[in-house]
N, C-alpha and C positions, 0 to 999 in steps of 0.2 A: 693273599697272605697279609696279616697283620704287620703295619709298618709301612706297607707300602702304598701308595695316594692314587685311588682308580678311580674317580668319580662317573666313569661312564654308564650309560642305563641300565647296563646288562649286568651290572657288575651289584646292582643294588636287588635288595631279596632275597640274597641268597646265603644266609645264615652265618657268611662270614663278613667279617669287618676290615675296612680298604685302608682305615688312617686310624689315628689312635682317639678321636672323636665318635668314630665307627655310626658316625652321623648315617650314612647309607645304609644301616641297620633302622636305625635308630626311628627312621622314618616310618619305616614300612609294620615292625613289630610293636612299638606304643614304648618300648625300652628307650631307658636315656644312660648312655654308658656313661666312663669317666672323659674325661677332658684333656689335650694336652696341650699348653697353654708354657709360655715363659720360657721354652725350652725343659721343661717337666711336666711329666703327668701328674694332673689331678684326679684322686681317685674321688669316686662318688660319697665316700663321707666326709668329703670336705667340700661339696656340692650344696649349695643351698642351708649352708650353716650361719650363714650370718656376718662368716669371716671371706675379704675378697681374697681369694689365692692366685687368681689372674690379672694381670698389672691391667686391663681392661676389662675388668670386675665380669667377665663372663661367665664365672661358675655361680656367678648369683642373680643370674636375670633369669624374670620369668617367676622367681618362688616367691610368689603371692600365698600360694592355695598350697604349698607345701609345709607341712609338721612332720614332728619326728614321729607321729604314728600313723601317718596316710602312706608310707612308703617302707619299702622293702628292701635292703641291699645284701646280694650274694656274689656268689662265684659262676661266673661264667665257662659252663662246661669247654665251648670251641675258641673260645678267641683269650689267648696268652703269647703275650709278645716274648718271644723265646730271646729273641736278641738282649735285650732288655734284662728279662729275665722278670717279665711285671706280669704278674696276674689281673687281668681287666676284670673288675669285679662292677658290677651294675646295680641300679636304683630303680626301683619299679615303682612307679604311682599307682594308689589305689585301684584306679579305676579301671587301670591296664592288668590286676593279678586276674589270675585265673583263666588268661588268653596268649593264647598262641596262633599263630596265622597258619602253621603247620604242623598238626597234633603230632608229628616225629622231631619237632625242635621244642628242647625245653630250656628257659632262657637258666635256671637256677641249675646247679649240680645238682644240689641237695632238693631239690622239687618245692622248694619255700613259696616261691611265686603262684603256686596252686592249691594256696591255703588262705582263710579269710576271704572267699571273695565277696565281691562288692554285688556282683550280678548275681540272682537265687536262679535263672536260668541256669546257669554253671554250676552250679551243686549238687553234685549227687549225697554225698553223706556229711553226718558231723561226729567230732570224735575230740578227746582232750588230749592237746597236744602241748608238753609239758603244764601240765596243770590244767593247760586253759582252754574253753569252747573255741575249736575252730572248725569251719566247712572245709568238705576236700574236693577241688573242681575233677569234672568228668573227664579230666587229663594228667589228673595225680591219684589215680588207684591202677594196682598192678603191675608199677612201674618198679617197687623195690624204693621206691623213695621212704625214709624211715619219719614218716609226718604223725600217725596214730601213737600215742602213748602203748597204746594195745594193740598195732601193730593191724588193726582191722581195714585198713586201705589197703594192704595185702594179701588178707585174707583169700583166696583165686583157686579158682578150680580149673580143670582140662575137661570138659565131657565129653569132644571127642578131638583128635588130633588137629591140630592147628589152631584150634577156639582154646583162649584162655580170658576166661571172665571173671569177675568178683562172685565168689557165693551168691552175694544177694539178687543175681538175675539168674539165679537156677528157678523155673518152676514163678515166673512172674508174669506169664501170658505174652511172653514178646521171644521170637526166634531170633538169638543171638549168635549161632552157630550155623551154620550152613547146613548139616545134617538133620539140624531141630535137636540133638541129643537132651540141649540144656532146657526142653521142656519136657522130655521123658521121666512125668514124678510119678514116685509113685509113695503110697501112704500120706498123702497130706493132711495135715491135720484141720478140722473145720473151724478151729479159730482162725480167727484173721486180728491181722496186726496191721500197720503202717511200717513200713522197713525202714529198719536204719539206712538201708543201704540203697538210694534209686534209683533204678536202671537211668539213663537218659530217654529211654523210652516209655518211660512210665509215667501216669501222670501225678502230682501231687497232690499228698494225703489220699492216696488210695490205698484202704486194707488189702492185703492179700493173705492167701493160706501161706502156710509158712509148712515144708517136709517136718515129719515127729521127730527126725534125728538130727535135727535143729533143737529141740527141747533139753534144757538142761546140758549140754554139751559143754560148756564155759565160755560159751560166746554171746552177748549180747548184739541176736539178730534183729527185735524189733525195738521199735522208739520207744516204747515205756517201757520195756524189759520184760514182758511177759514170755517169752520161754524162757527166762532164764526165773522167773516167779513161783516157788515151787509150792505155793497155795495155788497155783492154776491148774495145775497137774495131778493126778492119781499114779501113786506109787505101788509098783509090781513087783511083786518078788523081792530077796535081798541077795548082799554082795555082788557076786559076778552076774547072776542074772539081775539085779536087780535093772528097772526098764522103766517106761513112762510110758501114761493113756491119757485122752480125755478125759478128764470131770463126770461123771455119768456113765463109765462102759464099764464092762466086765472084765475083769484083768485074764488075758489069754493065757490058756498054756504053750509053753517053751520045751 
């Protein structure tokens, strides 16, 4: 329980915090919470600011290699000192986003810590997020975290009960379901892209086919945006039937 001082072994790694330093966290996950120092907590934006807030200058030791843009501060989903009544909110150093010790603990509420990351092994996709180019690590899609301007970290399908994946590993050559459902394609189109979206089991810059009812949909599935390029496509029919071919076929009847 927050608040209370356990420093024993067993007491550390396990997603909660023993004292309001939450140092026993702190160790194990690469996270540096807030501080409580003087008889008040320090929260983490007053951590390595330049200003001492502890009468034994402790929330400023150590930030050599800390800037205001190597580091991330959020809300901590499990630890709020209720008594208090303080939300322990935390500081993540670069080097530490996009990792978790245990992919069902996410240190941010809001999924913030699994944007930007620093390692390209961690990324599965990239997306603009308010405005701006960010990666989303392979522990911040389908989680409901609101990270994509376009909401495409979300993007998830079900292909068969229990398997809930991202679009982009339907039909990628990797069984992600225990059935196989999410490699049951059919109609794939013989373009091949590089996907926005990377399995982790995929390798990088590898083309794949992309399913036709990917094409024109209003989602941009691959890196350059060719299905959604409608000089790549042959246009069938109009209105409601109107459909999409490859470049070169014969437009089908419906």
């Amino acid at each position: 329980m927050v608040g209370c001082t356990n420093n024993s072994a067993t007491a550390k790694c396990n997603d909660i915090c023993n004292d309001f330093s939450c140092k026993d966290e702190s160790d194990c996950n690469g996270v540096q919470y807030g501080l409580w120092c003087d008889g008040k907590y320090t929260p983490p934006k007053q951590i390595c600011d330049t200003i001492p807030n502890c009468s034994n200058g402790e929330d400023e030791v150590g930030c050599f290699n800390w800037t205001v843009a190597d580091h991330t501060t959020c809300q901590h989903p499990k630890t709020t000192n209720t008594v208090y009544s303080i939300t322990i909110r935390i500081l993540i150093q670069d080097n530490m986003k996009c990792f978790i010790s245990n992919p069902e603990f996410s240190a941010c509420l809001d999924g913030q810590d699994q944007t930007n990351c620093s390692d390209p092994e961690r990324v599965v996709m990239q997306c603009l997020s308010q405005g701006f180019p960010t990666t989303i690590s392979k522990w911040g899609y389908c989680q409901g975290y609101e990270l994509c301007d376009d909401g495409y970290n979300n993007v998830c399908v079900d292909p068969e009960i229990g398997c809930n994946i991202h679009k982009g590993q339907l039909c990628d050559g990797y069984h992600d379901c225990n059935e196989g459902n999410d490699e049951t394609c059919k109609d794939l189109a013989t373009v091949r892209c590089i996907r926005r979206f990377r399995s982790p089991s995929v390798e990088k810059n590898v083309s794949l086919q992309i399913p036709m009812e990917w094409v024109m949909d209003g989602q941009v599935d691959c890196l350059d945006g060719t299905d959604e390029d409608i000089s790549q496509w042959k246009i069938c029919g109009t209105d409601y039937y109107t459909r999409y071919q490859e470049l070169g076929t014969e437009c089908e009847e419906v």
